[in-house]
Structure formats: C-alpha cells, structure tokens
C-alpha positions in Angstrom: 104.7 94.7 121.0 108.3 95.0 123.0 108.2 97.0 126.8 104.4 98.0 125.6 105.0 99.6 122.4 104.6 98.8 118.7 108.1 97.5 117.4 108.7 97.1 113.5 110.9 94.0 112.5 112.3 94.0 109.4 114.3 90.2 109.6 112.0 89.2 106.4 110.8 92.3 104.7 111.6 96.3 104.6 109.6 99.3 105.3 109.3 101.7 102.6 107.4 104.1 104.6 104.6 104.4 102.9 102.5 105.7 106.3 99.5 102.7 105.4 100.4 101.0 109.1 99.5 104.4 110.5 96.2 104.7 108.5 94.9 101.5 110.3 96.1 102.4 113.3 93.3 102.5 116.0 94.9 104.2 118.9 96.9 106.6 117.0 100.0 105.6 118.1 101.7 105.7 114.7 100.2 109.1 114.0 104.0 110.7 114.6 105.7 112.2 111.1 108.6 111.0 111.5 110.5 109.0 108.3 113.3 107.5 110.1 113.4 104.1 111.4 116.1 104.7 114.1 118.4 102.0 112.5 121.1 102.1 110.0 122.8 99.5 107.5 125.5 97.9 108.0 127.9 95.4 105.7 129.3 92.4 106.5 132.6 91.3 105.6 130.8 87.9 103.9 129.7 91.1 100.9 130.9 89.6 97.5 131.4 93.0 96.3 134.6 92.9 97.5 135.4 90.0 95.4 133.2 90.3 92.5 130.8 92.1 91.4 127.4 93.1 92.8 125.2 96.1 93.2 121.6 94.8 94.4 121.9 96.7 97.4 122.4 100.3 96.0 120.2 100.0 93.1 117.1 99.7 95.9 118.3 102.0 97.6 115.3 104.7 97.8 117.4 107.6 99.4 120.6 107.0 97.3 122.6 106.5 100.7 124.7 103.8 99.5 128.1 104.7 97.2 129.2 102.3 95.1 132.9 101.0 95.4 135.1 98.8 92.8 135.9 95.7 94.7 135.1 97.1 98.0 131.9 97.1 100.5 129.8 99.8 99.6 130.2 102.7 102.0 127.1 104.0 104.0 126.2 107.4 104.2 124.1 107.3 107.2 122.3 110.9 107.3 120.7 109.8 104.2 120.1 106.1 105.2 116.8 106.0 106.6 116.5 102.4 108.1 114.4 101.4 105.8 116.0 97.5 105.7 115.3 97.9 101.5 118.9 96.8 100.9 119.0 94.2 103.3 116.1 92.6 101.6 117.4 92.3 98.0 120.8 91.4 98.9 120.5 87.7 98.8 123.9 87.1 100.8 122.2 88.4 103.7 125.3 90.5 104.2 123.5 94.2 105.4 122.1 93.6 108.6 120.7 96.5 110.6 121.5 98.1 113.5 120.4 100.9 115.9 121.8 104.6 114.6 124.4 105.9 117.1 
C-alpha cells in the first residue's frame, strides 16, 4: 500500500497481466480493465548489446515493443510497451529498469 492505495512493484518479478490479483481481490479495487501498468522500459547504457550480442529482452517481450538493433540498445516503442517489467526480468545485466510513462 503507498498514499492508501494498492502499488505493484516489479524490482524482482513482472506482471504479465493475467487479471488473477483482481480475482482475489476483496474490495474490488483491482476490478478496473485497464492493461497498462503506467510505466515504460528504459535501457541503460551498461546494455551489452551494444558491444556484443544479446537479445533476452526482446524475445520476452509479450507485446513485441522492443526493435532489435545490431550493436546498439534496442529501441522502445512505448505505445506498445505495456509496463509489464517482462524484459527487465530476463535481462540478467539488470540494464532495463522502469520508469513512469510521460
């Protein structure tokens, strides 16, 4: 709970919004319909992509929002990106971190 509401923190996991947190719900308060998290991907510089290379972040990704670059960060297309924190999970770098969308 953060200022009285339910927050989601997804520093060790992801959300694949699956709507199973709303099913147990007591109160309804996750009853909404709404499959957007609010936050958007990010990449570090400390991404080896740009120096080798690595694609565990765009092969999780379950809207496709990431576009693969040769020897580059992968660009973000954040009106697919849902927040979902998927590729920050499975990129062991820890090099996506997520922020709120703007």
């Amino acid at each position: 709970m953060e200022n009285g509401y339910p927050t989601l923190d997804l520093e060790y996991s992801h959300c694949s919004l699956c709507g199973e947190c709303q099913s147990v719900c007591p109160t309804l308060a996750l009853s909404g319909t709404q499959k957007d998290i609010g936050l958007r991907a990010n990449i570090a510089e400390t991404c080896i992509n740009a120096y080798g290379y690595c694609d565990s972040c765009a092969q999780s990704c379950p809207t496709q929002a990431l576009t693969w670059l040769d020897d580059k960060h992968p660009q973000i297309n954040t009106d697919l990106c849902t927040g979902c924190g998927q590729c920050k999970s499975d990129c062991y770098l820890g090099a996506i971190y997520l922020q709120m969308k703007q």
